[in-house]
ZAZADO-243177 format. One line per field, with one value per atom (N, C-alpha, C): residue in three letters; atom name; x, y, z. Coordinates in pm, 1 decimal, m for minus. Each point is the difference from the previous one (the first is absolute). Layout:
BEGIN
resn	c(Ala / ...)
name	c(CA / ...)
x	c(X / ...)
y	c(Y / ...)
z	c(Z / ...)
This chain:
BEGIN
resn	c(Unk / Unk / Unk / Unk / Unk / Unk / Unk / Unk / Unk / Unk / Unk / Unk / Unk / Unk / Unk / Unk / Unk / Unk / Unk / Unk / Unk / Unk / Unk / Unk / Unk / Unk / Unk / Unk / Unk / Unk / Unk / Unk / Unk / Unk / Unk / Unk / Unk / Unk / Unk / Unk / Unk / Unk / Unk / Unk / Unk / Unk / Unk / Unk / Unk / Unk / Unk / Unk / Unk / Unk / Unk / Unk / Unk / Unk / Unk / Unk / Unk / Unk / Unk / Unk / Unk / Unk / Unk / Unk / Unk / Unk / Unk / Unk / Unk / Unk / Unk / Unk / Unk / Unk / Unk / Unk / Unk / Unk / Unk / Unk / Unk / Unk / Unk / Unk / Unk / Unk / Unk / Unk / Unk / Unk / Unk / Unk / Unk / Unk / Unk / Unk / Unk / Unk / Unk / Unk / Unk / Unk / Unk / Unk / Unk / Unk / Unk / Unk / Unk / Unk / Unk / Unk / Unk / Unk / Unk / Unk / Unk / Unk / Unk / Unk / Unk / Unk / Unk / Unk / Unk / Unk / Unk / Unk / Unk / Unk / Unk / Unk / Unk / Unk / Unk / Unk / Unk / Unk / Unk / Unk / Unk / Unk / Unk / Unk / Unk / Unk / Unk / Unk / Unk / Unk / Unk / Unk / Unk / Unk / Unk / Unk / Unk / Unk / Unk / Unk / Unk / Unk / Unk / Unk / Unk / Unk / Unk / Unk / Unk / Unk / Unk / Unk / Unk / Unk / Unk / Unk / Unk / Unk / Unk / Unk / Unk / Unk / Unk / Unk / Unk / Unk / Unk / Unk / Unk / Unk / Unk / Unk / Unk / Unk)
name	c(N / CA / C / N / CA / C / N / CA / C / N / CA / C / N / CA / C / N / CA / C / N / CA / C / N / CA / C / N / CA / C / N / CA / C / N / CA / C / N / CA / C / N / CA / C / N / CA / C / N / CA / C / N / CA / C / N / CA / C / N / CA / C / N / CA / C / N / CA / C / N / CA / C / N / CA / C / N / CA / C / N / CA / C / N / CA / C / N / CA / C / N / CA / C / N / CA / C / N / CA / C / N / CA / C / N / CA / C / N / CA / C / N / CA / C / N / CA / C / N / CA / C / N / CA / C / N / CA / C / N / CA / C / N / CA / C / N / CA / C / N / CA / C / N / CA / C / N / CA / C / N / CA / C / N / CA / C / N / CA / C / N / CA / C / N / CA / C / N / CA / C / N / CA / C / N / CA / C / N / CA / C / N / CA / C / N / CA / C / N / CA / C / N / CA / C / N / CA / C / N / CA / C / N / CA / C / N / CA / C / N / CA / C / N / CA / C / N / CA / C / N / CA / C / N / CA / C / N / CA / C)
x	c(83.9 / m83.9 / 88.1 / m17.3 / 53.1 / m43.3 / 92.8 / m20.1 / m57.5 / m73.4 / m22.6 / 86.0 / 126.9 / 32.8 / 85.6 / 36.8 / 50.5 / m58.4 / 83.9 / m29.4 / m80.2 / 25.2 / m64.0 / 23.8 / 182.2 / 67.8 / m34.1 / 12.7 / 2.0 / 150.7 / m45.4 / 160.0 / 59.5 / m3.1 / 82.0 / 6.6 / m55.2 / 91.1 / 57.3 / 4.8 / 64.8 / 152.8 / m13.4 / 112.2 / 87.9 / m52.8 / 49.1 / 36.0 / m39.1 / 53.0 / 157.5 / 3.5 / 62.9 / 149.7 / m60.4 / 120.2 / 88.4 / m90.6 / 14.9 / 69.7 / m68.6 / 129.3 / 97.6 / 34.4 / 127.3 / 109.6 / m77.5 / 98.3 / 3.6 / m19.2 / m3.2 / 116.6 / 104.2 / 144.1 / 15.6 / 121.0 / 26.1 / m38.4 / m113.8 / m6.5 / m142.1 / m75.8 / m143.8 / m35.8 / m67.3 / m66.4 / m112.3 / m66.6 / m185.9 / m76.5 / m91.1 / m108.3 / m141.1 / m49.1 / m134.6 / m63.5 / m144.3 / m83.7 / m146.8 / m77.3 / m136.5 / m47.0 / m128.2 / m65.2 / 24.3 / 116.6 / 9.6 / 137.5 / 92.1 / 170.8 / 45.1 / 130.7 / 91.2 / 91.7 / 97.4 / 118.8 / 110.9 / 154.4 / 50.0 / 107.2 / 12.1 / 99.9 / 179.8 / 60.2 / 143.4 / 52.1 / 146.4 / 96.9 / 137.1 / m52.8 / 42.5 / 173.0 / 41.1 / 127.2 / 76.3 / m112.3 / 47.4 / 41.9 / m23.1 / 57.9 / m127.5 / m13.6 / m64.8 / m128.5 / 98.4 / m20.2 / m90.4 / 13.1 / m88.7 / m144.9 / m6.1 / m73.7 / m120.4 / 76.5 / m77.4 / m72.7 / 130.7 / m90.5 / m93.7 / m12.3 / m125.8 / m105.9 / m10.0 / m68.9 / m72.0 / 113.4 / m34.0 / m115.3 / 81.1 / m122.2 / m123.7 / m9.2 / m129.9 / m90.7 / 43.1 / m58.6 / m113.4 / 46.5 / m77.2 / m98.6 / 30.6 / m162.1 / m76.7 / 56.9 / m60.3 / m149.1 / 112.1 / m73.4 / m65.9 / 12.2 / m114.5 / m114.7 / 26.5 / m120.0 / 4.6 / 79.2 / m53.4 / 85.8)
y	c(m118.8 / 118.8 / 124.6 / 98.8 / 76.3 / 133.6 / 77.0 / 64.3 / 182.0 / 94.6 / 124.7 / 52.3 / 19.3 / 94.9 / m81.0 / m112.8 / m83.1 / m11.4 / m11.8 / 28.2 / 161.6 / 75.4 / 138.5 / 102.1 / m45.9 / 97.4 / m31.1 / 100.8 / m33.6 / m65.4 / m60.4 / 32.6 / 68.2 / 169.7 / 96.6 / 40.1 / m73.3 / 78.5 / m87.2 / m146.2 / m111.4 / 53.4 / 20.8 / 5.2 / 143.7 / 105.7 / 140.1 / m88.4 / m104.9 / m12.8 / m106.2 / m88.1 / m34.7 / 38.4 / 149.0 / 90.2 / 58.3 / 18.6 / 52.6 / m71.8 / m99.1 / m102.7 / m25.7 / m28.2 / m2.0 / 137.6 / 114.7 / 94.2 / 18.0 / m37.0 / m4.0 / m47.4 / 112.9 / m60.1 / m145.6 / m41.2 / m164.1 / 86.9 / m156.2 / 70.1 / 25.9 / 21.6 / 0.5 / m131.8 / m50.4 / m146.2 / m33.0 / 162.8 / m65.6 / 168.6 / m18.1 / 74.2 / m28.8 / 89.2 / m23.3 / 118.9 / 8.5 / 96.0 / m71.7 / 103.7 / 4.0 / 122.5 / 56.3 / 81.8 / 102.2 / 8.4 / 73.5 / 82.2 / m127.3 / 10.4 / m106.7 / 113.6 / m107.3 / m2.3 / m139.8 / 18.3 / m111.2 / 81.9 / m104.9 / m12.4 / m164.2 / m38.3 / m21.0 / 48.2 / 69.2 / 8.5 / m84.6 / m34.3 / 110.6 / 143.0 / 85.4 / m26.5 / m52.5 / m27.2 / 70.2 / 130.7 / 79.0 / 125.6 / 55.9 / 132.7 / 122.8 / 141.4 / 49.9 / 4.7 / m44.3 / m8.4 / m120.7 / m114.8 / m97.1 / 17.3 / 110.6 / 27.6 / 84.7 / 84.4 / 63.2 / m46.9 / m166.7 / m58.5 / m44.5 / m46.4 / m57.7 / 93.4 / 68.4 / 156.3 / 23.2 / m5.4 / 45.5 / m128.3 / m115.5 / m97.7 / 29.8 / m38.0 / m24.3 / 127.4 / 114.0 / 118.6 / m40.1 / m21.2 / m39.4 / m112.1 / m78.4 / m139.3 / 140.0 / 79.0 / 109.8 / 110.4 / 12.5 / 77.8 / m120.9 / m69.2 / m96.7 / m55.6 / m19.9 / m15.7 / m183.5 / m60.8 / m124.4 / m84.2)
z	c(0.0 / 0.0 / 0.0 / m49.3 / m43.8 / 139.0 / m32.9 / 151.8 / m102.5 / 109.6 / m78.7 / m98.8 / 66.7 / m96.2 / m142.9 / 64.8 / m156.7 / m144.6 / m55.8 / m156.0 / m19.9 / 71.1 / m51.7 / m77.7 / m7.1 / m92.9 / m171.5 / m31.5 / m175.3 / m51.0 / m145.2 / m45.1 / m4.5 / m81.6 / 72.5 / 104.1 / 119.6 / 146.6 / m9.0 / m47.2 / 67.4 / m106.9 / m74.3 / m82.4 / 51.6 / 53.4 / 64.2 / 139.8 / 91.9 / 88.5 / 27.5 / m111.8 / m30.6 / m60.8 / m47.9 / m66.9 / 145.6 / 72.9 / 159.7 / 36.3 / 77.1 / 36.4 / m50.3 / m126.7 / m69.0 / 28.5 / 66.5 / m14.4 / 144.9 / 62.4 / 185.9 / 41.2 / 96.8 / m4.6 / 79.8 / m13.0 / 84.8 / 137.4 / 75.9 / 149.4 / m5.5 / m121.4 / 43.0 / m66.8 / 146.8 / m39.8 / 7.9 / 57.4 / m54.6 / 15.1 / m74.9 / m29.1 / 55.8 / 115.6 / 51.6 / m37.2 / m59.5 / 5.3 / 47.2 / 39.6 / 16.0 / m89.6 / 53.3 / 6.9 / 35.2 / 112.4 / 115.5 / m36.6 / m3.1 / 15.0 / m124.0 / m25.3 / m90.0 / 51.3 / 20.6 / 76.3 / m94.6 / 40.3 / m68.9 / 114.3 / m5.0 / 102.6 / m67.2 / 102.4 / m59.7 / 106.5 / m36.1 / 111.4 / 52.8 / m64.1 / 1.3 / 18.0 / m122.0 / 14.5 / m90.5 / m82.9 / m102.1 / 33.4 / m87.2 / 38.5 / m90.7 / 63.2 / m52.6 / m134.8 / m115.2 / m73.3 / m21.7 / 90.5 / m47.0 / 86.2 / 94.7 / 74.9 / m125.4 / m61.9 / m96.7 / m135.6 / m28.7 / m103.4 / 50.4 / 122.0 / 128.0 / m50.7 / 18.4 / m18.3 / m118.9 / m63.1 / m123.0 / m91.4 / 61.8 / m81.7 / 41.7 / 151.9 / 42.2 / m11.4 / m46.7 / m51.5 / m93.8 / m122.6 / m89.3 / 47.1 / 79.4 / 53.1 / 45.0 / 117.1 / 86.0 / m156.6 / m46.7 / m116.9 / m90.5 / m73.5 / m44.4 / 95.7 / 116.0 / 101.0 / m14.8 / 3.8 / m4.1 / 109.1)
């Protein structure tokens, strides 16, 4: 049985989230969202800069809404 929010994305989010993850520095190893919050888990073993690609991806989920 399939739970609420599974299978809800389209192909293009699934394919925009996928692009995401691929660009998420070494050190982030998971992605949680709701409704509420998006969070990405990160072993903060980077430096600035990977703090901002952090940022900078999850911007765009923030602005597409999904």
């Amino acid at each position: 049985m399939l739970g609420e929010g599974e299978r809800k994305l389209s192909e293009s989010q699934l394919e925009q989230l996928s692009v995401l993850i691929s660009d998420l520095p070494e050190g982030a190893v998971a992605i949680e969202s709701d409704p509420v919050h998006l969070s990405v888990f990160w072993d903060e073993r980077g430096d600035l800069n990977d703090l901002d690609r952090i940022q900078d991806a999850m911007q765009s989920v923030i602005e597409e809404k999904f």
